[in-house]
C-alpha positions in Angstrom: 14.7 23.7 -2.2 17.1 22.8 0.6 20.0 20.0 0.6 19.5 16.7 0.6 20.2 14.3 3.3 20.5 10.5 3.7 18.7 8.9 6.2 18.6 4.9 7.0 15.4 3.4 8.2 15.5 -0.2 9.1 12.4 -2.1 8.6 11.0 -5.6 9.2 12.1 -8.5 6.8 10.7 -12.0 6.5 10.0 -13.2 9.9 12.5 -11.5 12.3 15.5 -10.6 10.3 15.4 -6.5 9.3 16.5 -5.1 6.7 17.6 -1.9 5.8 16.2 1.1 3.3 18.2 3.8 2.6 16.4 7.1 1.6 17.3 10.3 0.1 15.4 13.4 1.5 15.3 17.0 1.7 16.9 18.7 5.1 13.7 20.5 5.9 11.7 17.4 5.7 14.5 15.6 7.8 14.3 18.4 10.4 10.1 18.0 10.2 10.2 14.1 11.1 13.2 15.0 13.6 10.9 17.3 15.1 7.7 15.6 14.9 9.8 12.2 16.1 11.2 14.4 19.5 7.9 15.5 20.5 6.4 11.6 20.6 9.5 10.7 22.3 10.8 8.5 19.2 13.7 7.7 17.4 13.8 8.9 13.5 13.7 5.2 12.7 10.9 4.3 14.6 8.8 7.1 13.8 9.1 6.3 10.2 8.5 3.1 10.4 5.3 3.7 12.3 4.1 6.5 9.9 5.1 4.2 6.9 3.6 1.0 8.3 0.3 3.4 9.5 0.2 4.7 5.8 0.7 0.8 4.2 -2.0 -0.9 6.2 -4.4 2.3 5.0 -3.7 2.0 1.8 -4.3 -1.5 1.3 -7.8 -1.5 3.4 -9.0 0.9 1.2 -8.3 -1.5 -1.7 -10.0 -5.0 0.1 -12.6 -2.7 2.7 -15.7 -0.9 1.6 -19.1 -0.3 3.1 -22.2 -0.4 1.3 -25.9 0.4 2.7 -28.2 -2.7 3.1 -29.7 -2.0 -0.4 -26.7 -1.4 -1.8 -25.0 -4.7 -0.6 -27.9 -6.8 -2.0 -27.6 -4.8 -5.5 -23.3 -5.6 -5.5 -24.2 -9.5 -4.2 -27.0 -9.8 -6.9 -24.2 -8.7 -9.5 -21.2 -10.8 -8.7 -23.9 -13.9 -8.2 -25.3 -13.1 -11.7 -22.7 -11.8 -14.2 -23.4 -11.5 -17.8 -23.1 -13.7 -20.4 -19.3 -13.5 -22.2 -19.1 -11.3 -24.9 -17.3 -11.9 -27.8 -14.4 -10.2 -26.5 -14.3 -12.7 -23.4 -15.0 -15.8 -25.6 -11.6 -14.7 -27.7 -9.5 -14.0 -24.5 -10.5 -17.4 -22.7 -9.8 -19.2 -26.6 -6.1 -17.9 -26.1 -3.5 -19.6 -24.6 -2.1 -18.0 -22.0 1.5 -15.9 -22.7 3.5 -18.4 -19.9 2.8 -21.3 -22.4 3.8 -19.9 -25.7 
């Protein structure tokens, strides 16, 4: 593996202040985002940023977005609109008080 170098990224806080994260990374992979940061006429900063921020919003869509055929939509609605009865697990659970009162 090749040496390690230090990069600073600055990224969006609450509202308009920034804040800073510092990062620890490999040369080569430095050298890759340098490169791939020149050709797309960025800095470092704000082509990690970008990537980062790209990356964030997909992973959290593919958490809260899905598509499901027609069928399939009515099949998921039916369920959520008619869950089982509780168990007796359930029943136990929702008879205990909760850990932030005891």
């Amino acid at each position: 593996m090749g040496e390690a170098a230090t990069t600073n990224v600055e990224e969006p806080a609450a509202g308009h202040a920034k804040g800073s994260i510092n990062l620890r990374i490999e040369a080569e992979t430095r050298q890759l985002i340098d490169d791939a940061a020149a050709l797309l006429g960025k800095t470092r900063t704000e082509f990690m940023i970008e990537s980062a921020r790209r990356q964030a919003i997909d992973v959290l869509l593919d958490q809260r977005l899905f598509r499901l055929e027609s069928e399939c939509f009515d099949a998921f609605m039916n369920a959520l609109d008619t869950p089982p009865p509780p168990g007796p697990k359930l029943r136990s659970l929702l008879r205990r008080a909760p850990a932030w009162r005891t």
